[in-house]
C-alpha atoms as one frame of an Amber mdcrd trajectory, in Angstrom:
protein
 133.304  51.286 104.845 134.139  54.651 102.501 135.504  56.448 104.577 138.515
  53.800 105.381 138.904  53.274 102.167 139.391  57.359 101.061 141.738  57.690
 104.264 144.193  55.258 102.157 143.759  57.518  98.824 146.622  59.206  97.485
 146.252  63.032  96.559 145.536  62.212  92.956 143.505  59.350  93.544 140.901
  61.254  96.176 140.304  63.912  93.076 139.319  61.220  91.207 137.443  59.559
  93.023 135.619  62.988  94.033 135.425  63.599  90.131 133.518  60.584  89.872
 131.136  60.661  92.611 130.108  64.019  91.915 129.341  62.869  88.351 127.574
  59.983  89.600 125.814  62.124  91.902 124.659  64.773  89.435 123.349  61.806
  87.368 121.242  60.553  90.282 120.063  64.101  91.002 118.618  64.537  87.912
 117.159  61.281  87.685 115.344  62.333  91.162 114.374  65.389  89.127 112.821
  63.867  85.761 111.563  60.907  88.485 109.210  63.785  90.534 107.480  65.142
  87.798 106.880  61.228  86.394 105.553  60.811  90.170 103.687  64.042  89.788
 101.849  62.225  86.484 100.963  59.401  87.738  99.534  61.421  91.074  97.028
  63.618  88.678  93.493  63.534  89.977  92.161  62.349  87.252  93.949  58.979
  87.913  91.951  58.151  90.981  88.708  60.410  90.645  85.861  57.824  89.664
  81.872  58.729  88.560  81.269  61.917  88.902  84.234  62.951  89.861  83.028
  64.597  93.025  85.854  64.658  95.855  84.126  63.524  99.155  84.937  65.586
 102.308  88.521  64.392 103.721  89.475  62.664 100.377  92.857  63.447  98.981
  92.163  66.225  96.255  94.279  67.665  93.182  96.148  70.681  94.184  98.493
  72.975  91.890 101.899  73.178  93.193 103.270  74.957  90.653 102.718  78.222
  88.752 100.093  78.712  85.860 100.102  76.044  82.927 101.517  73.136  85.403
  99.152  70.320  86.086  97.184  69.349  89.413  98.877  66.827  91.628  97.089
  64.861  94.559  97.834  66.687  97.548  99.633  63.796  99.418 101.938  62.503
  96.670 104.682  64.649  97.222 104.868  63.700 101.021 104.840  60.055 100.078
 108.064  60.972  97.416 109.925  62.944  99.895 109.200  59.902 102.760 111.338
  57.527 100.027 114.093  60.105  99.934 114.535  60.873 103.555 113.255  64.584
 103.164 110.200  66.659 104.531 106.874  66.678 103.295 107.587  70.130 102.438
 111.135  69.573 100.656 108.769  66.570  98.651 106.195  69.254  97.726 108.837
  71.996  96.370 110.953  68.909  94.604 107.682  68.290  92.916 106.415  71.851
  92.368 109.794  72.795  91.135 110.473  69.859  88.556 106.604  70.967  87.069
 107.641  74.166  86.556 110.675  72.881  84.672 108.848  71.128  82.442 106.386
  72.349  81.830 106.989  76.486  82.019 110.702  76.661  80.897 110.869  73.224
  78.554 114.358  74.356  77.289 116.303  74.446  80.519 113.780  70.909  81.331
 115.753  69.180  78.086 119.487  70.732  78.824 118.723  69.219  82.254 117.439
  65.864  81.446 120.100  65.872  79.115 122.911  66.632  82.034
């Protein structure tokens, strides 16, 4: 268990082992990130839309999450993200919304990010 083995941590050894995990935690966060807006791309409408690309009354349909110039998402992938994370449908939807806008509104602060 962790938290046994911190208890037996020295006072330099805990700051380095809290050094690490942050870094190993920023990592994962903005793998999350960069992994939501993949998600988001492979959730586009156009992926599942078939024929005529009418949407039949109580299909899943593209909606915009994010502001203008971001692309459509189906309406239900962000709730099946944020299920795999342990978060809310809604914390799913702005993880998603937010890592669109990112990319695809502010693409400078989207490569100093992926870039850590």
């Amino acid at each position: 268990m962790v938290s046994e083995r911190v208890t037996d941590l020295g006072v330099e050894d805990v700051l380095d082992a809290v050094e690490t995990w942050h870094a190993e935690r920023t990592e994962c966060d903005i793998a999350i990130f960069v992994a939501a807006a993949h998600f988001a791309d492979l959730h586009h409408p156009d992926s599942r839309r078939a024929g005529s690309g009418r949407v039949l009354a109580g299909r899943e349909r593209g909606v915009s999450l994010g502001g203008p110039g971001t692309p459509t998402v189906l309406e239900f992938a962000p709730a099946e993200l944020a299920a795999r994370i342990g978060t809310s449908p809604y914390a799913g939807r702005v993880l998603v919304a937010d890592a669109l806008d990112t990319r695809h509104r502010l693409p400078r602060l989207w490569g100093a990010g992926v870039r850590g």
